[in-house]
C-alpha positions in Angstrom: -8.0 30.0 7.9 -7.1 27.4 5.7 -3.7 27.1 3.6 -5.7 28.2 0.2 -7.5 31.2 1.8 -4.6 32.5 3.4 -2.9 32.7 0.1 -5.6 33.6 -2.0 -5.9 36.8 0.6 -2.1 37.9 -0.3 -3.1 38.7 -3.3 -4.5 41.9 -2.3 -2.0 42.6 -0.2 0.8 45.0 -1.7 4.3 43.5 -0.5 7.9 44.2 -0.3 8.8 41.1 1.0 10.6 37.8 -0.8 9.5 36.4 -3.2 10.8 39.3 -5.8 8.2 38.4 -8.0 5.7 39.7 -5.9 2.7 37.9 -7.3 2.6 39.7 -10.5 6.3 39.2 -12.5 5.6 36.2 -14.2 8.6 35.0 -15.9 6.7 31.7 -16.6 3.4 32.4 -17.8 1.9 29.4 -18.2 2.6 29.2 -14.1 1.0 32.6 -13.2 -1.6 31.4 -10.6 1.7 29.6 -8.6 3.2 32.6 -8.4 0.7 34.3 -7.7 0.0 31.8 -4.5 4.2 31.9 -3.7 4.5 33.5 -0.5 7.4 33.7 2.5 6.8 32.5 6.0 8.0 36.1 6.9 4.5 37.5 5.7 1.8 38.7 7.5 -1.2 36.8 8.7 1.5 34.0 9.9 1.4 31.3 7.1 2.4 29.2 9.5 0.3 28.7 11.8 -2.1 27.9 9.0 0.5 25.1 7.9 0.0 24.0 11.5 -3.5 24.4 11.5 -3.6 22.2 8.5 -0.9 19.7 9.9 -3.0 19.3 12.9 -6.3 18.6 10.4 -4.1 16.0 8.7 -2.9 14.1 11.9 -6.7 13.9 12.9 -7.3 12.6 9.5 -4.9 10.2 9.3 -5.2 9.5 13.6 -1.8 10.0 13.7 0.7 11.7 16.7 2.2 14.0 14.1 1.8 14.3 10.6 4.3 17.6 8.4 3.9 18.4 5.0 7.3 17.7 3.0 7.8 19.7 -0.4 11.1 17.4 -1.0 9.4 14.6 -1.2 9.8 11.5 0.4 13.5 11.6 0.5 13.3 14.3 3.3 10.2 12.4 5.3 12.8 9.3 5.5 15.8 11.6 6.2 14.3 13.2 8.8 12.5 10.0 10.7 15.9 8.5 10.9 17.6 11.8 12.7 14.8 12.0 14.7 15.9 8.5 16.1 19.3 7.6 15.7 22.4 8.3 16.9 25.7 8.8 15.6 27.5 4.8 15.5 23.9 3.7 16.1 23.0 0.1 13.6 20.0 0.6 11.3 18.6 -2.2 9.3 18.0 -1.4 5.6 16.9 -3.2 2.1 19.8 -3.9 -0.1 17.8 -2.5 -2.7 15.6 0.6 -1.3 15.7 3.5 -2.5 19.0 5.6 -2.3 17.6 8.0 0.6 18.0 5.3 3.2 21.6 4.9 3.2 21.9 8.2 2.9 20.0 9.0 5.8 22.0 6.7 7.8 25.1 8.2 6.7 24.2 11.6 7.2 23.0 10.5 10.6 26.5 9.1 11.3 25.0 5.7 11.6 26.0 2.4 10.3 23.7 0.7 7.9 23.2 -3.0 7.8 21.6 -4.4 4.8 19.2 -7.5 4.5 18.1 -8.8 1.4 14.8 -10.2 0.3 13.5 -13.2 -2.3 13.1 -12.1 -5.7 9.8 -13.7 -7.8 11.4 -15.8 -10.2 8.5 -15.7 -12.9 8.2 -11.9 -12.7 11.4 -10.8 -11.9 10.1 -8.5 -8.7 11.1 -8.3 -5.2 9.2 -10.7 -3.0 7.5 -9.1 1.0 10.2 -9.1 3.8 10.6 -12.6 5.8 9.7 -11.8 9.0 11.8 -14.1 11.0 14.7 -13.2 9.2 14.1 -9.8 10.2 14.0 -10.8 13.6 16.8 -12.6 13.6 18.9 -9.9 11.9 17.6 -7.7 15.0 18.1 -10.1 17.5 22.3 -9.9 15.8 22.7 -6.6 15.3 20.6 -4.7 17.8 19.8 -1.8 15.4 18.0 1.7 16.9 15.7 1.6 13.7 14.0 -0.8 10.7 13.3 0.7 7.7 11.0 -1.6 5.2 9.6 -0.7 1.8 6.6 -1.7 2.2 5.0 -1.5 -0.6 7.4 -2.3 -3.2 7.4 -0.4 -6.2 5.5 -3.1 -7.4 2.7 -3.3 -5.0 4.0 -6.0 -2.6 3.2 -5.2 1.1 5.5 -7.0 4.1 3.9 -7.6 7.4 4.0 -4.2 9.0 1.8 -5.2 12.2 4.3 -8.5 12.8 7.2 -6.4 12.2 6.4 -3.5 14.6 5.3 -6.0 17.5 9.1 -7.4 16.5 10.3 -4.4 16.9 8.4 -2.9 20.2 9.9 -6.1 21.8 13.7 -5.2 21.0 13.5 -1.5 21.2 13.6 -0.4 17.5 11.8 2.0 16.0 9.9 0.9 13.2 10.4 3.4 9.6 7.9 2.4 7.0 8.5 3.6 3.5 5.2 3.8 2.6 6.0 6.1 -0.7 3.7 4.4 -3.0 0.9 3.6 -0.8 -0.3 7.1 -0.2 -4.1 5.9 -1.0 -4.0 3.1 1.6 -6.0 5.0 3.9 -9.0 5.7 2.0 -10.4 2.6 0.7 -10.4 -0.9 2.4 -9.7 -2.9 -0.9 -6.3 -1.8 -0.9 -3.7 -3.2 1.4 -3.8 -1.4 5.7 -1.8 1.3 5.6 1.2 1.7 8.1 0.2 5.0 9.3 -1.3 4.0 12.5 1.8 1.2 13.3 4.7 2.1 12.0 7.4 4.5 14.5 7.4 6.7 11.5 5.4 6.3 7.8 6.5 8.3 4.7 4.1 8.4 2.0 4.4 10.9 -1.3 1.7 12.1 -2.5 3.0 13.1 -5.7 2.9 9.7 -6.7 -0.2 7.7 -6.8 -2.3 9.9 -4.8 -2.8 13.0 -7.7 -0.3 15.6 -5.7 2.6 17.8 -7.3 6.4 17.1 -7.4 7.7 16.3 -5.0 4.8 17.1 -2.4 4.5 13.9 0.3 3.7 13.2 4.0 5.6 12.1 7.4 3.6 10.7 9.6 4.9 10.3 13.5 3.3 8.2 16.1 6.2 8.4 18.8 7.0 11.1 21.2 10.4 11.8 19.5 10.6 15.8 17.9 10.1 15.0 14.4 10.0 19.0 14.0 13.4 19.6 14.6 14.9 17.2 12.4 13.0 18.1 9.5 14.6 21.5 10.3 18.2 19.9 10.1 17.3 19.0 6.2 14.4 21.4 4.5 14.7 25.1 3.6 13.4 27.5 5.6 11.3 29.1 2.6 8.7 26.5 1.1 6.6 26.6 -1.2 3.3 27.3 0.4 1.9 26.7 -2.8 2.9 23.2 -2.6 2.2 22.8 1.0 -1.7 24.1 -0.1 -1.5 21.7 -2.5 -0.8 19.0 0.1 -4.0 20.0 2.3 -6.0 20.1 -0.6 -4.9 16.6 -1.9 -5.4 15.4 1.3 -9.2 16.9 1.8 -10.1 15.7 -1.7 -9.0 12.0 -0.4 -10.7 11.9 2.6 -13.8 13.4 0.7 -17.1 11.4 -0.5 -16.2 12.5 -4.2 -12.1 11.2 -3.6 -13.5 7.9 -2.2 -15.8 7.1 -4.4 -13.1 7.8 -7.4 -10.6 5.9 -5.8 -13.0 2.7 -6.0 -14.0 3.7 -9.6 -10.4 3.3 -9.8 -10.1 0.2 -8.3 -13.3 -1.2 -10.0 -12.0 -0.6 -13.7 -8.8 -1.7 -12.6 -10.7 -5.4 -11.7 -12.6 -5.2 -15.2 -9.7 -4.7 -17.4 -8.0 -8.2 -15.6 -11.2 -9.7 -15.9 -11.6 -8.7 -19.9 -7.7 -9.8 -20.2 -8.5 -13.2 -18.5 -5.4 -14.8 -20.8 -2.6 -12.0 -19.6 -0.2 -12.8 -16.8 -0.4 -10.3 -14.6 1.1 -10.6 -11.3 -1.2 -11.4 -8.4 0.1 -8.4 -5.7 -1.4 -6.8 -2.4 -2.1 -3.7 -4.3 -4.0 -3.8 -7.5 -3.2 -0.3 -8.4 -0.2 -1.8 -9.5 -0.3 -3.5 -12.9 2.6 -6.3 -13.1 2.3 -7.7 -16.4 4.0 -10.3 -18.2 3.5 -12.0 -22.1 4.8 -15.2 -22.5 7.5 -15.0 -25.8 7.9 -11.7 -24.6 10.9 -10.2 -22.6 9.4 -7.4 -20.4 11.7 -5.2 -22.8 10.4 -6.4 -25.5 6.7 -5.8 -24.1 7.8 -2.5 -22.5 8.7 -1.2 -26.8 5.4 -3.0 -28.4 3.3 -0.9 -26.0 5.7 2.3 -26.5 6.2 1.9 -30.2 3.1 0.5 -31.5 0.2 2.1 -29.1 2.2 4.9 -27.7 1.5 3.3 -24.1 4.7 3.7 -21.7 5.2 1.9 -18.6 6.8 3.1 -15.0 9.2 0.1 -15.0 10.7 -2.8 -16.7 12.8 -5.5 -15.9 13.8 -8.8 -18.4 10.6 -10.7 -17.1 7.5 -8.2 -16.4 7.0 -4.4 -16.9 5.0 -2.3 -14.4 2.0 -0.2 -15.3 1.2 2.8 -12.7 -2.2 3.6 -12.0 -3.5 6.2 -9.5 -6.1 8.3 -8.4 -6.1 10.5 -11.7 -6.2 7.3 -14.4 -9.2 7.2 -15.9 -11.4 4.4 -17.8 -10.7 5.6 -20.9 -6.9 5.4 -20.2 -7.3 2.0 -18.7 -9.4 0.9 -21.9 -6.4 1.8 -23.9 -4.3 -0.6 -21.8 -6.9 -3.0 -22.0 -6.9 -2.9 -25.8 -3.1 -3.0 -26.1 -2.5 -5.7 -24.3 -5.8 -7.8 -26.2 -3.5 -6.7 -29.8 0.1 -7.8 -27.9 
C-alpha cells in the first residue's frame, strides 16, 4: 500500500488519536485536503511500514544503499549524515561559505570544523568548483573523518564528485555531497551526474527545483553506517505523512515518462530563450537550469530592480556583478518567454 492510499483509507476511519483535528476541524480551510491526509505513526494499518515500503521504492530508484524521506529539509539530511559518521573531536572539512547547517552539524556532533575556501568568478561574482588538489592536500593535513562539498553551487557549478570520492576512499573520509539543488540530476542526462551513486552520503531537497513542498528533501546513503538512528537524534517523532506522500509522489512523477519528458521540455526552452538572447551574458555553468545573467552597465542590483520594478520578474539571488534566475521542473514556456522578453527590453 502505497503512502497516498494508506492515507486516503483513514479517512473513513473514525479516530481518537493525534492529530485533534481529526481529519475534519479545519482551522485553515483553504488546507482541508492536508488535514484531512495528517495522520500519527500511532495509527492503525502501520503508516510506517508504508514509509518504508516507499523508502525501499526510492533507494531502487535512485540504486542507492539507503534513501529516508526528510520533512526538515535538507538541513536534517546533512545533520544527520555527519552524526552518522563522526565522532566527537573528530576534523571535518567544510566550505567557508556553505550553507549554515554544516557547521552546525559539526558542532552539534562535537566535531571540529576546518574550512577551505574556493575561487570566486571575477566577471560574475559566483563561486568557482572545488580544486581538487587542494582538497587533497587539506586532507592529506588535517586527516578529517568526513568532506562535505556543495556541489552544485547555488549557482549551478558542479566540483568533481567522482575525483573527490576516489580522494577520499584512499584517506578514509567519508564523502557528504550537498546536493540540495541538484534534485533533478538523476532523471535526465543533459544535466550534470548526480552524486547519488558516489558520494558516502547525498542530500538533495526536493522542495527546491524538483516541484516538492517545504521543506520536503531526500538523504541518500550508500555506506553501511545506521543512517536511521541519527536521523532519530534530530527529527520529530510525528511527521507529516502528508509531506512524506508528497515526497513518494514527487519522486514517482520524476522517474515517470511524463516527469522526464517535462524535465527536457524544461531544459529545451531553457536552450531557446539563450539562443533568442544571443547578446546577454549569461554565465556558462554545469547546470543550465540555472540562469546566471549579467548586463553590461548594469550592477546585478541594478538588473535585479529593472526586472522587479519594470516587468514584475524577481530573481532567487543577486550579487554586485550577476543575478540568478531559478528554473525548475514547474517553470513553464510561457514564464520563460516572459524572461526572455525582459531581458530583450533591459
Amino acid at each position: 500500500m502505497s503512502l497516498l492510499s494508506l492515507l486516503k483509507k483513514k479517512n473513513f476511519i473514525t479516530l481518537f488519536t493525534t492529530p485533534s483535528h481529526n481529519q475534519n476541524f479545519f482551522i485553515l480551510s483553504k488546507f482541508r485536503q492536508f488535514y484531512k491526509y495528517d495522520i500519527s505513526e500511532t495509527d492503525a494499518h502501520n503508516p510506517q511500514t508504508a514509509l518504508k515500503t516507499a523508502e525501499k521504492k526510492a533507494s531502487g530508484i535512485y540504486k542507492t544503499k539507503k534513501t529516508h524521506f526528510l520533512t526538515n529539509g535538507s538541513t536534517s539530511g546533512i545533520i544527520g549524515a555527519v552524526l552518522a559518521c563522526v565522532k566527537p573531536k573528530d576534523k571535518v572539512l567544510i566550505w567557508k561559505d556553505s550553507h549554515i547547517c554544516h557547521k552546525n552539524a559539526v558542532e552539534l556532533a562535537g566535531a571540529e570544523p576546518v574550512f577551505y575556501e574556493t575561487e570566486y568568478d571575477e566577471n560574475f561574482g559566483i563561486p568557482k568548483a572545488v580544486n581538487v588538489d587542494y582538497i587533497k592536500n587539506l586532507i592529506e593535513r588535517n586527516k578529517p573523518k568526513a568532506l562535505i562539498i556543495t556541489s552544485p553551487t547555488y549557482e549551478g557549478v558542479v566540483s568533481d564528485i567522482k575525483e573527490l570520492k576516489k580522494i577520499c576512499a584512499e584517506t578514509n573520509t567519508y564523502l557528504i555531497a550537498d546536493e540540495a539543488h541538484g534534485a533533478l540530476y538523476p532523471f535526465s542526462d543533459k544535466l550534470p551526474q548526480s552524486s547519488v551513486t558516489i558520494a558516502d552520503f547525498t542530500v538533495q531537497s526536493l522542495h527546491k527545483t524538483a516541484g516538492g513542498l517545504n521543506p520536503t528533501a531526500l538523504l541518500h546513503n550508500n555506506t553501511d553506517l545506521d543512517s536511521s538512528k541519527a536521523l532519530e537524534k534530530i527529527n520529530t517523532t510525528s511527521p507529516s505523512y502528508p509531506l512524506l506522500a508528497s515526497i513518494e509522489k514527487n519522486i514517482n512523477y520524476l522517474n515517470s515518462a511524463k516527469g522526464r519528458k517535462n524535465l527536457n521540455e524544461l531544459i529545451e526552452n531553457i536552450n531557446t530563450l539563450k539562443a533568442n538572447c544571443s547578446d546577454i551574458n549569461f554565465y556558462n555553468n554545469d547546470d543550465l537550469t540555472k540562469i546566471v545573467v549579467k548586463v553590461n552597465g548594469l550592477s546585478g542590483y541594478e538588473l535585479s530592480e529593472k526586472l522587479y520594478n519594470e516587468f514584475k520578474i524577481e530573481d532567487e539571488k543577486t550579487n554586485e556583478k550577476s543575478i540568478l534566475l531559478l528554473t525548475g521542473i514547474g517553470t513553464d514556456k510561457q514564464k520563460l518567454k516572459r524572461l526572455e522578453h525582459a531581458l530583450k527590453k533591459i
